[in-house]
PDB file of N, CA, C and O in Angstrom, chain B, residues numbered from 101:
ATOM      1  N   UNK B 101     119.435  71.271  61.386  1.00  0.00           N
ATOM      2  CA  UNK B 101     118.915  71.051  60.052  1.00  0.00           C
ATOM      3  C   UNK B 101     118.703  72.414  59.397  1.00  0.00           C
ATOM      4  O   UNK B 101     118.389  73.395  60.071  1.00  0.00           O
ATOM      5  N   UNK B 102     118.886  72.465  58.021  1.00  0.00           N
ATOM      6  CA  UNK B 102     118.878  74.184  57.998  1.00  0.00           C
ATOM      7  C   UNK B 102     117.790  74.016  57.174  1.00  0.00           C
ATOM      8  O   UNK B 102     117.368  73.041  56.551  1.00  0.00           O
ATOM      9  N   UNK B 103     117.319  75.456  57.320  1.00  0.00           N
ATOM     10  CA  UNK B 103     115.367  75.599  56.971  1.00  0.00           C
ATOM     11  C   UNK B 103     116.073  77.289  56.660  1.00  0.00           C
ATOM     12  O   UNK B 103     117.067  77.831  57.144  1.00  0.00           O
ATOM     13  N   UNK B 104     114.985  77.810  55.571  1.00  0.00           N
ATOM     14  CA  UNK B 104     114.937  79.111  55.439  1.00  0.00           C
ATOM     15  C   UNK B 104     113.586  80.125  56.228  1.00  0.00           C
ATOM     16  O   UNK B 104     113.085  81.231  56.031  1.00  0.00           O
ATOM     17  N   UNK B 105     113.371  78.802  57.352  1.00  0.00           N
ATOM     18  CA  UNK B 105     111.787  79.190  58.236  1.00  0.00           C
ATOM     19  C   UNK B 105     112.214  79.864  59.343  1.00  0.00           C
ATOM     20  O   UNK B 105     113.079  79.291  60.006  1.00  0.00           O
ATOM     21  N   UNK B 106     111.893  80.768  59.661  1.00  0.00           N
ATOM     22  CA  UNK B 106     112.039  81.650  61.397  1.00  0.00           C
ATOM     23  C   UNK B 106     112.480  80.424  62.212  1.00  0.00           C
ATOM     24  O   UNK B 106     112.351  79.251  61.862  1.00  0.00           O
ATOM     25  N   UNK B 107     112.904  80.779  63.105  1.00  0.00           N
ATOM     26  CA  UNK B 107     113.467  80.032  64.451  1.00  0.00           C
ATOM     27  C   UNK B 107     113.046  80.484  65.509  1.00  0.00           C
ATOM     28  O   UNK B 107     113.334  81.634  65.839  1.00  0.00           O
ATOM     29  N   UNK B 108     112.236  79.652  66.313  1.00  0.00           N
ATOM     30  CA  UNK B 108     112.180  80.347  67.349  1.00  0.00           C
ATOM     31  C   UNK B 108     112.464  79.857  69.252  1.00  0.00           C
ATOM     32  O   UNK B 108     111.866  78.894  69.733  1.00  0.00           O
ATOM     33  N   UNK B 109     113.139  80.449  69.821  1.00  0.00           N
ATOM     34  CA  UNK B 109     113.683  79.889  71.482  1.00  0.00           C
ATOM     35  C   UNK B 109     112.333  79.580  72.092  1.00  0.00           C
ATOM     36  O   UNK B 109     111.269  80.097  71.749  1.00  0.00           O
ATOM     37  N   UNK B 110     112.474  78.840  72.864  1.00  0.00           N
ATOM     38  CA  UNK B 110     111.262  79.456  74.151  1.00  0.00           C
ATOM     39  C   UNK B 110     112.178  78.377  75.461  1.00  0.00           C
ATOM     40  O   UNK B 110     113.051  77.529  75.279  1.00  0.00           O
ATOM     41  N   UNK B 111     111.600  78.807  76.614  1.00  0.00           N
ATOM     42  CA  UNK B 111     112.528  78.569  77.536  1.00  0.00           C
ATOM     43  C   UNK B 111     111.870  77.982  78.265  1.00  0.00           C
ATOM     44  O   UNK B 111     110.711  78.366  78.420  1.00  0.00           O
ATOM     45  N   UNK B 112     112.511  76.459  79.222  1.00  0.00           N
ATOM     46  CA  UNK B 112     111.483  75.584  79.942  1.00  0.00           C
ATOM     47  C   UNK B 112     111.111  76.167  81.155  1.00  0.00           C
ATOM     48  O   UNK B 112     111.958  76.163  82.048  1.00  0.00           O
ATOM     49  N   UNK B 113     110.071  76.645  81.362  1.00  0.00           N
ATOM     50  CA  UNK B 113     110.056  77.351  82.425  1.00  0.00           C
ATOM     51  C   UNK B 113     108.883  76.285  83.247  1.00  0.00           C
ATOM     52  O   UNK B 113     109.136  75.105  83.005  1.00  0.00           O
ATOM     53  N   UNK B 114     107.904  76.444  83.981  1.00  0.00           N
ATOM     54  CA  UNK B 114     107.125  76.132  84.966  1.00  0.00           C
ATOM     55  C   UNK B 114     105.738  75.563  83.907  1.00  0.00           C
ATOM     56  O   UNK B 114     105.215  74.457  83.771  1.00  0.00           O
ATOM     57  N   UNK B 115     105.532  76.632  83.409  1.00  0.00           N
ATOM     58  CA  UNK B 115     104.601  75.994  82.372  1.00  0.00           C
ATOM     59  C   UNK B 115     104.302  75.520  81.117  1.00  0.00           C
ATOM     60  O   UNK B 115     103.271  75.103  80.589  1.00  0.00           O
ATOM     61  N   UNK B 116     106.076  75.766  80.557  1.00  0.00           N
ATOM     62  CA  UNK B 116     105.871  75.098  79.441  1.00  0.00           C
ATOM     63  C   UNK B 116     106.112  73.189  79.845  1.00  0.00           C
ATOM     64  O   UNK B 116     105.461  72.292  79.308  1.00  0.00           O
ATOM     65  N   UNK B 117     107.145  73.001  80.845  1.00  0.00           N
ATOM     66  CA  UNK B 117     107.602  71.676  81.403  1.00  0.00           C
ATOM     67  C   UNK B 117     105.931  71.008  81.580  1.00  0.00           C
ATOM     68  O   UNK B 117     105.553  69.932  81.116  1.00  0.00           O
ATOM     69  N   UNK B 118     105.099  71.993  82.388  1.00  0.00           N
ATOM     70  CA  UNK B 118     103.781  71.392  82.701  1.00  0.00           C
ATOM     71  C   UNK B 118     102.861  71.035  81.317  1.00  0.00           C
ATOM     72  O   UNK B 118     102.234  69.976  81.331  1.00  0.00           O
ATOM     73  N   UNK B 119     102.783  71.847  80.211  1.00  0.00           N
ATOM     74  CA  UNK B 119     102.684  71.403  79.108  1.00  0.00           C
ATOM     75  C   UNK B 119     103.126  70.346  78.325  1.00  0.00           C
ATOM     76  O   UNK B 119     102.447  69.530  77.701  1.00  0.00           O
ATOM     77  N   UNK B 120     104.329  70.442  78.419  1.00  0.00           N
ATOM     78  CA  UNK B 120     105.237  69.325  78.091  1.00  0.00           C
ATOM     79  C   UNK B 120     104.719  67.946  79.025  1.00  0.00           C
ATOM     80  O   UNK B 120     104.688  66.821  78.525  1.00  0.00           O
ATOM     81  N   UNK B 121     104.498  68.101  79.821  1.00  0.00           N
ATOM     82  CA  UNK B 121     104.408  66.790  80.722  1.00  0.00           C
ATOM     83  C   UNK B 121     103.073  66.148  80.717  1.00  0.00           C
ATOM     84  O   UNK B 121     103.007  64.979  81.099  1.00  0.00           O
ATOM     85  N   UNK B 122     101.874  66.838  80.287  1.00  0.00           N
ATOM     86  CA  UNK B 122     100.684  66.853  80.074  1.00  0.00           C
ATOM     87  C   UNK B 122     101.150  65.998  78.433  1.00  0.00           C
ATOM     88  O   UNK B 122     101.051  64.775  78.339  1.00  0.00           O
ATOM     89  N   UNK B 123     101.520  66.653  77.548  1.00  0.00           N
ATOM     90  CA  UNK B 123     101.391  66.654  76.064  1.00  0.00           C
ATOM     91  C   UNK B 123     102.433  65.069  76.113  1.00  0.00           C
ATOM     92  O   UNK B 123     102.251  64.394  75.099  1.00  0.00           O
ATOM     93  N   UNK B 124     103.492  64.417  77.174  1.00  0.00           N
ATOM     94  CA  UNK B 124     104.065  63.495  76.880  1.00  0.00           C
ATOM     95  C   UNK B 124     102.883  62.275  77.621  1.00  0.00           C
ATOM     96  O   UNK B 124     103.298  61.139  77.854  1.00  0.00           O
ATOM     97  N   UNK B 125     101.449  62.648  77.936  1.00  0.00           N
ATOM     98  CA  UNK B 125     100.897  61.653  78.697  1.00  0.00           C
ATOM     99  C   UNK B 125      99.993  61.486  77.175  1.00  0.00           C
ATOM    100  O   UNK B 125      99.495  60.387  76.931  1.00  0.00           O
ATOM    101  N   UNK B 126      99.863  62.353  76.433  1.00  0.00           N
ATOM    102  CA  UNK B 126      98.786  62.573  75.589  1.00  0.00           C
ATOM    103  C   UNK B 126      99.758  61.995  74.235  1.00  0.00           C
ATOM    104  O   UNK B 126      98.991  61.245  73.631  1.00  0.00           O
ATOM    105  N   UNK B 127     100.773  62.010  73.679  1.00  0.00           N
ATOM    106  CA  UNK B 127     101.625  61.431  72.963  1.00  0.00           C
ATOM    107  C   UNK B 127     102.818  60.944  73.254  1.00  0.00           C
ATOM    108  O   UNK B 127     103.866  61.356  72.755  1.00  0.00           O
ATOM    109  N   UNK B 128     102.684  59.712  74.378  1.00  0.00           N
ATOM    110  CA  UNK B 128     103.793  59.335  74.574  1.00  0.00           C
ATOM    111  C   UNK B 128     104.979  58.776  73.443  1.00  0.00           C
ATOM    112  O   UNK B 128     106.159  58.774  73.797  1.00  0.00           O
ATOM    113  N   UNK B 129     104.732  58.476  72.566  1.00  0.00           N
ATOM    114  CA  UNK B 129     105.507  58.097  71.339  1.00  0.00           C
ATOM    115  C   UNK B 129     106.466  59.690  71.223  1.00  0.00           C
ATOM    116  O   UNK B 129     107.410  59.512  70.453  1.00  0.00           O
ATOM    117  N   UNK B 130     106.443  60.926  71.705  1.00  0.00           N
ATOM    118  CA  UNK B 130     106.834  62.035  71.595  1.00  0.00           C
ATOM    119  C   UNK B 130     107.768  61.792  73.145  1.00  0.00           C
ATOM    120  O   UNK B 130     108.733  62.540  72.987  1.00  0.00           O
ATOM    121  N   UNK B 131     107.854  61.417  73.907  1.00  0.00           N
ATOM    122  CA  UNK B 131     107.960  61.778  75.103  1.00  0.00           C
ATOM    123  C   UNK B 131     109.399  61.754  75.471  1.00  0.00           C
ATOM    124  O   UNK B 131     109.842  61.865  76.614  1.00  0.00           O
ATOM    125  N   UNK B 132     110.083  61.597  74.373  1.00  0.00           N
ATOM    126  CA  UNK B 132     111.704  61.979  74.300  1.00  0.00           C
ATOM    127  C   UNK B 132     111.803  62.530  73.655  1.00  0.00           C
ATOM    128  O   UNK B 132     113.011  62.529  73.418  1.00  0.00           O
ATOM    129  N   UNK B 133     111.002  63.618  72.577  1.00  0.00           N
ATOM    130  CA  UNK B 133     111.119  64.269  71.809  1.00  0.00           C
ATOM    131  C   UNK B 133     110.513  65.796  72.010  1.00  0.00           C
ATOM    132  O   UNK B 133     109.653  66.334  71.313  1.00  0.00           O
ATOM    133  N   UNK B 134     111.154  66.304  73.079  1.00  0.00           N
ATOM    134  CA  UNK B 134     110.385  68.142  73.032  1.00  0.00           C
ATOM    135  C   UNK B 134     109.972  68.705  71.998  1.00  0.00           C
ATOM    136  O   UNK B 134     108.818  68.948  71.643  1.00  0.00           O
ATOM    137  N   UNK B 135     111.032  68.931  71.469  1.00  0.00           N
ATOM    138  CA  UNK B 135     110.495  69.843  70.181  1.00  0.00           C
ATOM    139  C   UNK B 135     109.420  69.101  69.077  1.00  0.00           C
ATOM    140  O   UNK B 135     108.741  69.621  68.192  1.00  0.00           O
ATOM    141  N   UNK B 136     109.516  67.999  69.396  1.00  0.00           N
ATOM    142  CA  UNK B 136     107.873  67.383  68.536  1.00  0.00           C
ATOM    143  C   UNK B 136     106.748  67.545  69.159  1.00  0.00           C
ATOM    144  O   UNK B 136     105.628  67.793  68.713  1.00  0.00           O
ATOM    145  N   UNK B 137     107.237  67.338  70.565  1.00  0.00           N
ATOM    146  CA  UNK B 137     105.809  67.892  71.335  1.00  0.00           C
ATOM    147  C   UNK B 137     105.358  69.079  71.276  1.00  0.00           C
ATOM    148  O   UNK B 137     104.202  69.265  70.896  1.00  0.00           O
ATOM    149  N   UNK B 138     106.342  70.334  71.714  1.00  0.00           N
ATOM    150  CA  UNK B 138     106.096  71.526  71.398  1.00  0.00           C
ATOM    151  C   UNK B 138     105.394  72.010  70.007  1.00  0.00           C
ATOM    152  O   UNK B 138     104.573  72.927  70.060  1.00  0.00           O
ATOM    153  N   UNK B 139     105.678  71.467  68.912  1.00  0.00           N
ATOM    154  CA  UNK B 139     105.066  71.925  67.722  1.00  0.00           C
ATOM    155  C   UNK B 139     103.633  70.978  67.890  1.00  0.00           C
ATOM    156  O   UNK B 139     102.603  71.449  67.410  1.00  0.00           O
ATOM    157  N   UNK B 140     103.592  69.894  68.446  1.00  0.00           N
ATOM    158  CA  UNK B 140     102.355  69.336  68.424  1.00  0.00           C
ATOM    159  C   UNK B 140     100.439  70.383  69.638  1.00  0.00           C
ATOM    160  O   UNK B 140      99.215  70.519  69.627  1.00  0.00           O
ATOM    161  N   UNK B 141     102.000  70.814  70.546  1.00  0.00           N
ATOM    162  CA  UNK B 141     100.992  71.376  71.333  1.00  0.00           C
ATOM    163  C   UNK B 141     100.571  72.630  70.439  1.00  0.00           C
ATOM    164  O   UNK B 141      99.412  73.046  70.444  1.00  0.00           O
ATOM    165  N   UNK B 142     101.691  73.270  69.587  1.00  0.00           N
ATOM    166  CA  UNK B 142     101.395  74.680  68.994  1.00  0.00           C
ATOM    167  C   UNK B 142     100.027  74.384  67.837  1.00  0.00           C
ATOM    168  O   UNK B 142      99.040  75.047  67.517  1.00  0.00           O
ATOM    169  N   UNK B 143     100.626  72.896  67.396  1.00  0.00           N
ATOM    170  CA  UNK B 143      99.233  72.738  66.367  1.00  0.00           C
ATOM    171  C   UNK B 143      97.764  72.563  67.062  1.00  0.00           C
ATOM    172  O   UNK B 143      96.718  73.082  66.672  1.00  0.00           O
ATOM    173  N   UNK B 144      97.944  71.697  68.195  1.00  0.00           N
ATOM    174  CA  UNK B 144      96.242  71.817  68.544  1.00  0.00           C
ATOM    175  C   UNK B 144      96.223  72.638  69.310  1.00  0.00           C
ATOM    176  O   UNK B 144      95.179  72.552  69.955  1.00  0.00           O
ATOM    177  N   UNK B 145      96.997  73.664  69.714  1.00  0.00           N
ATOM    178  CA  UNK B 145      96.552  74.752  70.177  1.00  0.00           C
ATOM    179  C   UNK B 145      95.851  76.015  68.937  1.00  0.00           C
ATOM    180  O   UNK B 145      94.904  76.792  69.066  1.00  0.00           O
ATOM    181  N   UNK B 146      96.479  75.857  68.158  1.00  0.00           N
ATOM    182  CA  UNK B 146      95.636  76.648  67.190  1.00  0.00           C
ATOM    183  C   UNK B 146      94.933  75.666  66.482  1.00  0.00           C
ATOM    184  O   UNK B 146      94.171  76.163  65.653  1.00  0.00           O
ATOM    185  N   UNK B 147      94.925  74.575  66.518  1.00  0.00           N
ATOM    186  CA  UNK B 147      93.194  74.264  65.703  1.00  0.00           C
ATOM    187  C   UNK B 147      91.853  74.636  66.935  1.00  0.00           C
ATOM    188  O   UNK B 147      90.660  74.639  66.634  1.00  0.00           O
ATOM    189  N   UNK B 148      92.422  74.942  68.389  1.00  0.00           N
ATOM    190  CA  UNK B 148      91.518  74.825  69.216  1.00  0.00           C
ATOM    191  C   UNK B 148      90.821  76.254  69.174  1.00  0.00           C
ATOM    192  O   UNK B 148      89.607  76.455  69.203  1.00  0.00           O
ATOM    193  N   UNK B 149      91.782  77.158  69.103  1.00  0.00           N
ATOM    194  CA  UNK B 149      91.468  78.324  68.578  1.00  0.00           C
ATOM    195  C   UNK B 149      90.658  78.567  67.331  1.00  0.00           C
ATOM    196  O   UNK B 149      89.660  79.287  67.295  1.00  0.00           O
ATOM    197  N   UNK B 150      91.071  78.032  66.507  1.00  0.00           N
ATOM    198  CA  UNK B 150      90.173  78.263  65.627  1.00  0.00           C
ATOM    199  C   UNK B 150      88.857  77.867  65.206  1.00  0.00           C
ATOM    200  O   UNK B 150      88.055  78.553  64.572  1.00  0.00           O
ATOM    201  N   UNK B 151      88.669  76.288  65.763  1.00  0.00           N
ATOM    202  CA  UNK B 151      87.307  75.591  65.989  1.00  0.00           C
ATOM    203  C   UNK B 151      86.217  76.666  67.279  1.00  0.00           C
ATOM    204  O   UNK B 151      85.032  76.581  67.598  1.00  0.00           O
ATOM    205  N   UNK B 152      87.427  77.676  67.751  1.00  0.00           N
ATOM    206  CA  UNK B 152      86.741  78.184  69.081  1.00  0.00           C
ATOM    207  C   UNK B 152      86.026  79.793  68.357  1.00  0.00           C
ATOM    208  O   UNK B 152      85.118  80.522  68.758  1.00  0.00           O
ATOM    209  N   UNK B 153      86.802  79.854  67.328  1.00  0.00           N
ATOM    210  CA  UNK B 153      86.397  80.816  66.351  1.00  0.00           C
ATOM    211  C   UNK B 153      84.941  80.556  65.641  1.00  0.00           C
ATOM    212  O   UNK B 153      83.888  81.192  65.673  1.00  0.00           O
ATOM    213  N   UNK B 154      85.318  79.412  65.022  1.00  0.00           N
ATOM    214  CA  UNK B 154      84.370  79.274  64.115  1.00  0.00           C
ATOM    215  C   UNK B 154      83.509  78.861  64.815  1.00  0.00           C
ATOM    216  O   UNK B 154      82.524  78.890  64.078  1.00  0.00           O
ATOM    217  N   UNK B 155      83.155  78.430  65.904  1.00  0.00           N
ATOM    218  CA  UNK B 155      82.208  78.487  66.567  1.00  0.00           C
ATOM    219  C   UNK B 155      80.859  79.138  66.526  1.00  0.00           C
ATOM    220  O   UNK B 155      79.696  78.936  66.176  1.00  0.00           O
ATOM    221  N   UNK B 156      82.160  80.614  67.432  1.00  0.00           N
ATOM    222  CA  UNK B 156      81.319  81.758  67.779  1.00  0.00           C
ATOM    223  C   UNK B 156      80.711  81.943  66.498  1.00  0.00           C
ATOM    224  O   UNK B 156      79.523  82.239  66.371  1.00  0.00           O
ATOM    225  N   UNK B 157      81.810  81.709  65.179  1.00  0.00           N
ATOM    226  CA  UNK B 157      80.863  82.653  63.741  1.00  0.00           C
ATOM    227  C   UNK B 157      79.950  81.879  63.579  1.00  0.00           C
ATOM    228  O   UNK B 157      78.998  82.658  63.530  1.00  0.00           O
ATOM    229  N   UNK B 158      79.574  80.962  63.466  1.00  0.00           N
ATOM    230  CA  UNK B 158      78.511  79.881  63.365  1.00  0.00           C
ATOM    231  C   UNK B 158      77.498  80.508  64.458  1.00  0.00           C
ATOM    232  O   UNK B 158      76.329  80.564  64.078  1.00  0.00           O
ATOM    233  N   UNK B 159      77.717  80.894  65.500  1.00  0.00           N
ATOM    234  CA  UNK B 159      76.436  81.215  66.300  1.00  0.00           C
ATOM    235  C   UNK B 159      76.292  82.670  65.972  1.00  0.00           C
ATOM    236  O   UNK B 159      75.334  83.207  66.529  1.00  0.00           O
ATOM    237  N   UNK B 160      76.946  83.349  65.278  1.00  0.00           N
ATOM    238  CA  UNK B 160      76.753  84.578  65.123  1.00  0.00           C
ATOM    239  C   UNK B 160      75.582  84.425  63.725  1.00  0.00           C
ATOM    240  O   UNK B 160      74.360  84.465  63.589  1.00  0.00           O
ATOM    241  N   UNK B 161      76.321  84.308  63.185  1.00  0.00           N
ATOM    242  CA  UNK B 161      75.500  83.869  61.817  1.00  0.00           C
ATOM    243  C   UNK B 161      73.853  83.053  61.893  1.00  0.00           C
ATOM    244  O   UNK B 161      72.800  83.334  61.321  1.00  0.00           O
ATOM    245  N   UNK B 162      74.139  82.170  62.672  1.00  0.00           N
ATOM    246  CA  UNK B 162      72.669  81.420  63.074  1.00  0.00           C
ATOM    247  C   UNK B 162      71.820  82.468  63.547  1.00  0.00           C
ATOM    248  O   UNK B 162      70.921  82.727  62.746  1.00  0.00           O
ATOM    249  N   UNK B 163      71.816  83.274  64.774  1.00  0.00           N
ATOM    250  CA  UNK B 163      71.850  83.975  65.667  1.00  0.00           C
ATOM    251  C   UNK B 163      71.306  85.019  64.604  1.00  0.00           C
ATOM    252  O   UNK B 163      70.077  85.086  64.623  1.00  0.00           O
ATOM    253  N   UNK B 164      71.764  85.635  63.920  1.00  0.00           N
ATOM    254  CA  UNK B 164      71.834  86.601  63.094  1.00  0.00           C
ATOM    255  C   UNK B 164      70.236  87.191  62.650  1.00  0.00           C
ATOM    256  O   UNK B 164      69.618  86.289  62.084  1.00  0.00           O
ATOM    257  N   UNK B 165      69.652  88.119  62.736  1.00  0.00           N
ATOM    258  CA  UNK B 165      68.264  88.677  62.701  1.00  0.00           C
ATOM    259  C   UNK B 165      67.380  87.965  63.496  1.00  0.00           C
ATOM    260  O   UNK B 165      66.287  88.510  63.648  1.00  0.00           O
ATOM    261  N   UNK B 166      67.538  86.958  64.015  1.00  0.00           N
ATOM    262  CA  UNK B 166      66.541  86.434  64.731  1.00  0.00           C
ATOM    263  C   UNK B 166      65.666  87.414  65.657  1.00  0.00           C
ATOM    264  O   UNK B 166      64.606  86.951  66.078  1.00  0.00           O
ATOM    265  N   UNK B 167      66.008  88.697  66.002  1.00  0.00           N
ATOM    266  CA  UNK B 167      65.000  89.353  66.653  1.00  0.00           C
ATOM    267  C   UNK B 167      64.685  90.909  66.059  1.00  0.00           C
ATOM    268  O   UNK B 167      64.452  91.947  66.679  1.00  0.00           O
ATOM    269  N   UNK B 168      64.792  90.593  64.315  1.00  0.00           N
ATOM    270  CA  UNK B 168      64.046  91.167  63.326  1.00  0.00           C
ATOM    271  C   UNK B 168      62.588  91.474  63.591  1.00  0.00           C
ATOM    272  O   UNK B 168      61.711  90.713  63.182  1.00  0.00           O
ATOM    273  N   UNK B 169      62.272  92.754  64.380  1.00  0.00           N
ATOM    274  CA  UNK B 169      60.655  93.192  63.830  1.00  0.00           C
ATOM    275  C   UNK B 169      60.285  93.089  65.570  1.00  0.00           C
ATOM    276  O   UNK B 169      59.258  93.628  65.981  1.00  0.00           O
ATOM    277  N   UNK B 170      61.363  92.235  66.672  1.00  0.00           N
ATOM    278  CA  UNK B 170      60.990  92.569  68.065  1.00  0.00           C
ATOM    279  C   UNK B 170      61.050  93.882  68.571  1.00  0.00           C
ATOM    280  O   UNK B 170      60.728  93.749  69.751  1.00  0.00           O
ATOM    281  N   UNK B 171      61.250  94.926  68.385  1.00  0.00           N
ATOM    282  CA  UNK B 171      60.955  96.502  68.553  1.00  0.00           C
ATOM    283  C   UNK B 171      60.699  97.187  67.379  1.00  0.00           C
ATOM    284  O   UNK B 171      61.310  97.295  66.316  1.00  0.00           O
ATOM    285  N   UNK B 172      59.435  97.719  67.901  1.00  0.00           N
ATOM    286  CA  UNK B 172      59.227  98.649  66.631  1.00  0.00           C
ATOM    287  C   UNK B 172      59.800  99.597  65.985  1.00  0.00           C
ATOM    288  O   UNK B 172      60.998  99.478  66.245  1.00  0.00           O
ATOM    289  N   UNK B 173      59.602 100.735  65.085  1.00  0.00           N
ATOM    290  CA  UNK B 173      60.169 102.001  65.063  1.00  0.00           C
ATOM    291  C   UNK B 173      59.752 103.049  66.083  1.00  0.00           C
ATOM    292  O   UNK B 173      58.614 103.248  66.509  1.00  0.00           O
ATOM    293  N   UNK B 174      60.656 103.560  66.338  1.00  0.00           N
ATOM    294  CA  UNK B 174      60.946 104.122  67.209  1.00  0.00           C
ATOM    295  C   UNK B 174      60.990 104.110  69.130  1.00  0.00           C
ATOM    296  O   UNK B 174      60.776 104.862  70.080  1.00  0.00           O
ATOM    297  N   UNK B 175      61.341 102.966  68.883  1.00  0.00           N
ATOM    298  CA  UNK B 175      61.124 101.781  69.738  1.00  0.00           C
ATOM    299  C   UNK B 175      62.900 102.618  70.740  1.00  0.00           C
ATOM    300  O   UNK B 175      62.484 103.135  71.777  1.00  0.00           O
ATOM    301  N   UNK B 176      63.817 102.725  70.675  1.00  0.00           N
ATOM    302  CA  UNK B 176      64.799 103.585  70.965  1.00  0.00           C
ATOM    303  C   UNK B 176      64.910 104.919  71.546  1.00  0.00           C
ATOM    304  O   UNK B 176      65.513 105.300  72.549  1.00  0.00           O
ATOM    305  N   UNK B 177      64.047 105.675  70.516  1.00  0.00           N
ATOM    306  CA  UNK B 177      64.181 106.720  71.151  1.00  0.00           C
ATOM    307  C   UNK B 177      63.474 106.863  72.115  1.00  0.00           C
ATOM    308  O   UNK B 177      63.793 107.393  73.179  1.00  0.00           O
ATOM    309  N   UNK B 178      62.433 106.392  71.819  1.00  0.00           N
ATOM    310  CA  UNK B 178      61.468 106.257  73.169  1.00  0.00           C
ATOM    311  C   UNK B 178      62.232 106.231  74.688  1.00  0.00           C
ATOM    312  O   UNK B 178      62.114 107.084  75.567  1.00  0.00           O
ATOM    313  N   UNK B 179      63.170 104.809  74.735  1.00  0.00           N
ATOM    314  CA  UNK B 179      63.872 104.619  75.766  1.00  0.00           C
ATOM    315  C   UNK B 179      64.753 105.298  76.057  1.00  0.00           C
ATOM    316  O   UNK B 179      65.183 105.309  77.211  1.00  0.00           O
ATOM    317  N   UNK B 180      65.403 106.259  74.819  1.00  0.00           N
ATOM    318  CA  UNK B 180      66.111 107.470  75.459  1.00  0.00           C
ATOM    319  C   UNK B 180      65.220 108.665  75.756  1.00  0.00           C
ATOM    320  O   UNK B 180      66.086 109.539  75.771  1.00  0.00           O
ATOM    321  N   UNK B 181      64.495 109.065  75.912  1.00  0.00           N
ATOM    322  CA  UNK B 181      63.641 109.919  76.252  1.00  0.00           C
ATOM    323  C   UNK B 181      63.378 109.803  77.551  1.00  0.00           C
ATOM    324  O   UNK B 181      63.216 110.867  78.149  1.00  0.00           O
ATOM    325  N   UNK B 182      63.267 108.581  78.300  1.00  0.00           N
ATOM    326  CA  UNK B 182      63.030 107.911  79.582  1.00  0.00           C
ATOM    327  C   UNK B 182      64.178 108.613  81.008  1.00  0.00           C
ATOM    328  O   UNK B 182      64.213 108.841  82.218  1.00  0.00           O
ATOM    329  N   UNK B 183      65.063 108.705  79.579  1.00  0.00           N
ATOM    330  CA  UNK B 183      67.014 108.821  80.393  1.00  0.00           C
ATOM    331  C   UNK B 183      66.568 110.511  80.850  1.00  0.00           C
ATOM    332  O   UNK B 183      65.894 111.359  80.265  1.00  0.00           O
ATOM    333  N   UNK B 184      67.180 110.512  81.958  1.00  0.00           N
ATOM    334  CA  UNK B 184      67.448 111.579  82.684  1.00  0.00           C
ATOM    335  C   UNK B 184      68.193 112.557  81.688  1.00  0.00           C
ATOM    336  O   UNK B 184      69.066 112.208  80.893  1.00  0.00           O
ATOM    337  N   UNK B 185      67.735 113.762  81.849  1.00  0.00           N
ATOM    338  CA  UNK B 185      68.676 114.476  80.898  1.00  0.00           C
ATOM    339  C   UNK B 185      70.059 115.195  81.772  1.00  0.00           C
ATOM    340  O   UNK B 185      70.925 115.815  81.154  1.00  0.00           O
TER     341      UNK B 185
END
């Protein structure tokens, strides 16, 4: 089918077949169809990534000053002063 989109190989090796074989238990309606599976695994593989993203930013953000005002000033140097010179 011609597309003006990149192309790209990948080769059945050990773990993509194991992917594949996993992803035809999980969409069997695909399970004569590789290359639908393959783009299916590429899509929830990056939504997984990215829910795995936004995660972390969500706990970063929550997270975020919560231990505002737990050391004082000069609360640091102090503890480098401690350090061996």
């Amino acid at each position: 089918m011609p597309t003006e989109n990149p192309r790209h190989t990948i080769t059945e090796d050990e773990v993509v077949r194991a992917a594949l074989d996993e992803a035809a238990l999980r969409w069997p309606e695909l399970r004569d169809r590789p290359s639908k599976l393959l783009r299916r695994l590429v899509a929830e593989g990056h939504r997984a990534i990215r829910e795995s993203a936004d995660g972390r930013r969500a706990a970063v953000i929550a997270t975020s000053g919560i231990a505002t005002g737990a050391y004082g000033p000069g609360h640091l140097g102090e503890l480098r002063d401690e350090w061996p010179s």
